[in-house]
Structure formats: structure tokens, C-alpha cells
MIFILO-701555 format. One line per field, with one value per atom (N, C-alpha, C): residue in one letter; x, y, z; residue number from 1. Coordinates in Angstrom, 2 decimals. Example, Ala and Ser with C-alpha at 12.3 -4.5 7.8 and 13.67 -1.06 7.14 Angstrom:
aa = (A|A|A|S|S|S)
x = (13.19|12.30|13.20|12.85|13.67|12.90)
y = (-5.69|-4.50|-3.30|-2.25|-1.06|0.03)
z = (7.80|7.80|7.80|7.08|7.14|7.87)
i = (1|1|1|2|2|2)
% end
This chain:
aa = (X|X|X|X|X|X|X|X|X|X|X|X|X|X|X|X|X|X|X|X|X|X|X|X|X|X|X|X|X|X|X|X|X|X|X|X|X|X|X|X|X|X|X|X|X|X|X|X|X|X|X|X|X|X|X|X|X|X|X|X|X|X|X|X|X|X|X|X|X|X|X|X|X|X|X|X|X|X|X|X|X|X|X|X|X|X|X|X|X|X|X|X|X|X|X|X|X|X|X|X|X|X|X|X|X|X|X|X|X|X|X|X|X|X|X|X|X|X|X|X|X|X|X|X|X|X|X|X|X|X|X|X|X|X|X|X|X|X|X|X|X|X|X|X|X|X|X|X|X|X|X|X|X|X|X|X|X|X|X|X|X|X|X|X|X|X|X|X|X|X|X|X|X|X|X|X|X|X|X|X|X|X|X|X|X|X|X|X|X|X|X|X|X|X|X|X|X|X|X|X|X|X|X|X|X|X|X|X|X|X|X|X|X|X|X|X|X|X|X|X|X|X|X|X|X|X|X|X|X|X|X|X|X|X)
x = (-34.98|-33.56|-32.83|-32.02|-30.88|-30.21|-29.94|-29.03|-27.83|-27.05|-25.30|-24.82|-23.83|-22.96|-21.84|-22.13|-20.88|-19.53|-18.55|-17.12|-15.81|-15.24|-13.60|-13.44|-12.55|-12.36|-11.62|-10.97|-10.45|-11.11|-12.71|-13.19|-14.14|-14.74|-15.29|-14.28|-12.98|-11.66|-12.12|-12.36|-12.66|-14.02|-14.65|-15.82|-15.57|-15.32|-14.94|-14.17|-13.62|-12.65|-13.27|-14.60|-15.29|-16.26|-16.05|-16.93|-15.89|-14.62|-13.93|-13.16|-12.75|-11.90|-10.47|-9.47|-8.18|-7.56|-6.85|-5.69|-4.71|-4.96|-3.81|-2.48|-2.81|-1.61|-2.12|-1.18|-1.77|-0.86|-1.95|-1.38|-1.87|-0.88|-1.40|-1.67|-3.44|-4.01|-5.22|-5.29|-6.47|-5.17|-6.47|-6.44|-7.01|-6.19|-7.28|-7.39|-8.47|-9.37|-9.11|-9.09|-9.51|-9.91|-10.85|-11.59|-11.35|-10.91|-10.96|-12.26|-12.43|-13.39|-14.11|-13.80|-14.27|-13.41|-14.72|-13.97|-13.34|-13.78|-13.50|-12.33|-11.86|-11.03|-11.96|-11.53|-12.05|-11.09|-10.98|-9.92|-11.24|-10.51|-10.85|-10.00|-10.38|-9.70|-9.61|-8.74|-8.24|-7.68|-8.60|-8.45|-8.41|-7.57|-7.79|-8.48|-9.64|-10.39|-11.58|-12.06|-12.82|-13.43|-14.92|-15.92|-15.80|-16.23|-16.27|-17.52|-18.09|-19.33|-20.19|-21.78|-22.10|-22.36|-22.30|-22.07|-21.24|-19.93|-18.81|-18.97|-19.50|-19.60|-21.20|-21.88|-23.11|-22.61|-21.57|-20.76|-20.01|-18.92|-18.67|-19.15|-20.15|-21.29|-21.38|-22.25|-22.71|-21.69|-20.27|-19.02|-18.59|-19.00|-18.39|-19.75|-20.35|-21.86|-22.90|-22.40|-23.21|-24.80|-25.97|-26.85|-26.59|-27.21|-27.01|-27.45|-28.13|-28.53|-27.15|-26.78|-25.87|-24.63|-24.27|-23.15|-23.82|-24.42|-24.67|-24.85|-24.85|-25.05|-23.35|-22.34|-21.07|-20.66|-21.24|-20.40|-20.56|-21.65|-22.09|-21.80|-21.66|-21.20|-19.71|-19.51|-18.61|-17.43)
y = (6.89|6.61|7.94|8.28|9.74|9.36|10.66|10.90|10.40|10.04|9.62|10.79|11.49|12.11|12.13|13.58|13.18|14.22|13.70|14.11|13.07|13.64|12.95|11.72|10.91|9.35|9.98|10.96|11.30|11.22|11.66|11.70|10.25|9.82|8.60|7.22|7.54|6.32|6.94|8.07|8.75|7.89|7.80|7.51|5.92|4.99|3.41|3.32|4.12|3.92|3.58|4.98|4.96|3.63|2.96|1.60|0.69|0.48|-0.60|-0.99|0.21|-0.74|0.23|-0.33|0.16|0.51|1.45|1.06|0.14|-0.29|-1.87|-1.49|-0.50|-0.06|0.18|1.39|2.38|1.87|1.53|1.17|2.51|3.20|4.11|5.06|5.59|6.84|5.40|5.12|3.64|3.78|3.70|3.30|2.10|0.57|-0.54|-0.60|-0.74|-0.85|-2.24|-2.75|-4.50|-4.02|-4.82|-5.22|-6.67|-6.80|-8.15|-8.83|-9.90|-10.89|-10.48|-9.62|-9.38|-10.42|-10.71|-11.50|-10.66|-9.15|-8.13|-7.32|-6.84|-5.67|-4.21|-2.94|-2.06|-1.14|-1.14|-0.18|1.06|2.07|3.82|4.16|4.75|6.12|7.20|7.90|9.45|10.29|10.71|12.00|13.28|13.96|15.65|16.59|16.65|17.92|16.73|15.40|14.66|14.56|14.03|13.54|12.01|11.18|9.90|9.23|8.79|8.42|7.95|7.93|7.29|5.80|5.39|3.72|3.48|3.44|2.87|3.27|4.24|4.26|3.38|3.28|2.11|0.70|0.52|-0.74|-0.71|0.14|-0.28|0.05|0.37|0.60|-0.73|-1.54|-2.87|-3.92|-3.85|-4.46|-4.21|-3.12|-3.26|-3.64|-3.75|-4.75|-3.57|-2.16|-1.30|-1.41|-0.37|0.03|1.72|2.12|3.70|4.54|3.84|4.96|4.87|3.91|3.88|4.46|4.46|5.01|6.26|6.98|8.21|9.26|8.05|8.70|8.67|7.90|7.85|8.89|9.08|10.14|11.88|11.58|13.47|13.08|12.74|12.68|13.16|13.78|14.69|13.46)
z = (-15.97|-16.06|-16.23|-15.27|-15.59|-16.66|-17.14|-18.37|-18.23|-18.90|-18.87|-18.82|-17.59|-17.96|-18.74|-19.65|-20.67|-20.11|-19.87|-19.57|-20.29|-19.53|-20.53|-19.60|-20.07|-20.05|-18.43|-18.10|-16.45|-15.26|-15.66|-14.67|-14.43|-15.66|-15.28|-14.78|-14.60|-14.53|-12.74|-12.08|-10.70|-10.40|-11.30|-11.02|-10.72|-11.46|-11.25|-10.29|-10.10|-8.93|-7.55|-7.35|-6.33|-6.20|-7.46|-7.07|-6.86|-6.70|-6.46|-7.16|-8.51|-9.69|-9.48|-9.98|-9.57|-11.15|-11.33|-12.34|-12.45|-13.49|-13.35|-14.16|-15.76|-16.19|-17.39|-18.21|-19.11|-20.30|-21.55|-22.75|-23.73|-24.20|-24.66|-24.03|-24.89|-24.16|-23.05|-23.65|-22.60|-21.23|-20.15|-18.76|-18.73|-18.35|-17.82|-16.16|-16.40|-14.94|-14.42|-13.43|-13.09|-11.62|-11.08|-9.58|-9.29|-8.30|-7.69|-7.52|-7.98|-8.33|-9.61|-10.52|-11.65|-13.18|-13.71|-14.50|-15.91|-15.68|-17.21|-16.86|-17.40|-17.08|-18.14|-17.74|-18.44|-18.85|-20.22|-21.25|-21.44|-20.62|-20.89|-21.83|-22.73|-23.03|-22.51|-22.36|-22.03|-23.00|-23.89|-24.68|-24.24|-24.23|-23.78|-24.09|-23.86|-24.52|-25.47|-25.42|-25.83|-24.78|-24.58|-23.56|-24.23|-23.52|-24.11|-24.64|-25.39|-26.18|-25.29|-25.59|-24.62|-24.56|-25.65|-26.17|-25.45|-25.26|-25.07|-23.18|-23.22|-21.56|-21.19|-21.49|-21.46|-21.35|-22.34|-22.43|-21.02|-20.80|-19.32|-18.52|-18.04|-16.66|-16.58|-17.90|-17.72|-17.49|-17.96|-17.88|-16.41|-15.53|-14.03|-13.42|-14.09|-12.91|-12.37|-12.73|-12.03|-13.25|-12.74|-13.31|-13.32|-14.40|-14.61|-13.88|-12.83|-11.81|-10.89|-10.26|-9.57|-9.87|-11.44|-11.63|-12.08|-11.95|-11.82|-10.53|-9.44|-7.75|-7.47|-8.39|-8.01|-8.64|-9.75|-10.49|-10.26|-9.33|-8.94|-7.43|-7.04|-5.44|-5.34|-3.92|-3.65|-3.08)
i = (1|1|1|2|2|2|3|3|3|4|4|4|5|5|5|6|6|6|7|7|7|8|8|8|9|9|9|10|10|10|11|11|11|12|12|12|13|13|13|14|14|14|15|15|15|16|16|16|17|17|17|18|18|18|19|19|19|20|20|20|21|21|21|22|22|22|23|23|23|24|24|24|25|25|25|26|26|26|27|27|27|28|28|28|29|29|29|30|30|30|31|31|31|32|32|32|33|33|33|34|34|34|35|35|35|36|36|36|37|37|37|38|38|38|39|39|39|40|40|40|41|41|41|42|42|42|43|43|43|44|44|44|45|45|45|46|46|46|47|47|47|48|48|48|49|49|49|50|50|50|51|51|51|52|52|52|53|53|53|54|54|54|55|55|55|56|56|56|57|57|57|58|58|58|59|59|59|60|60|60|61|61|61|62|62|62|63|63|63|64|64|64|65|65|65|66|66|66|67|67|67|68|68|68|69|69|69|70|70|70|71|71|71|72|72|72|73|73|73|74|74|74|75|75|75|76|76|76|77|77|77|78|78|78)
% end
């Protein structure tokens, strides 16, 4: 199993994106995510100068349906 990349709540909101999830609208510092036919939505945080935990990013990998390999071929891809 690859490691979780750790970065700020900016680039992994880049990363969901590339699987299909959109910004729906920003409460706060949280970005929510929603995908059509998904029954979750996903609240990011965006801290400046924070990476985001890797709990809480484990939690939404499994909350957008991916496996950690997959969201790890999204997240280093150009």
C-alpha cells in the first residue's frame, strides 16, 4: 500500500476533482465537495501553511469510493 501524501487541504480538493467531485460552496475555511450520484458530500479544510491529517484524509478517500492506491495515481499525475 503507498504512503498518503501529506499536503494542504488545496491540493487534495485538485486531487477529488480529478476523480469527479466538484465544489459545491465554501463554509468557512472547509471546501464541500459533492459528485453526482454520490450519496456524501466532502468538507476539506484549507489551512495555509497546514498539510491535512492523515485520518481525516483516509476518511475521505473511503467517503469518495476511491482506494489509496487510486487516489494516489490521481494525486502524482500531471
Amino acid at each position: 500500500m503507498p504512503k498518503l501524501p501529506r499536503a494542504s487541504g488545496d491540493k487534495h480538493i485538485r486531487t477529488f476533482q480529478k476523480a469527479g467531485w466538484t465544489i459545491n460552496h465554501i463554509e468557512g475555511s472547509h471546501h464541500i465537495l459533492v459528485k453526482e450520484g454520490s450519496q456524501y458530500h466532502l468538507s476539506v479544510p484549507v489551512h495555509s501553511g497546514k498539510d491535512m491529517g492523515v485520518g481525516l484524509l483516509k476518511r475521505l478517500i473511503k467517503m469518495a469510493g476511491l482506494t489509496t492506491e487510486e487516489y494516489c495515481i490521481l494525486f502524482y499525475e500531471k
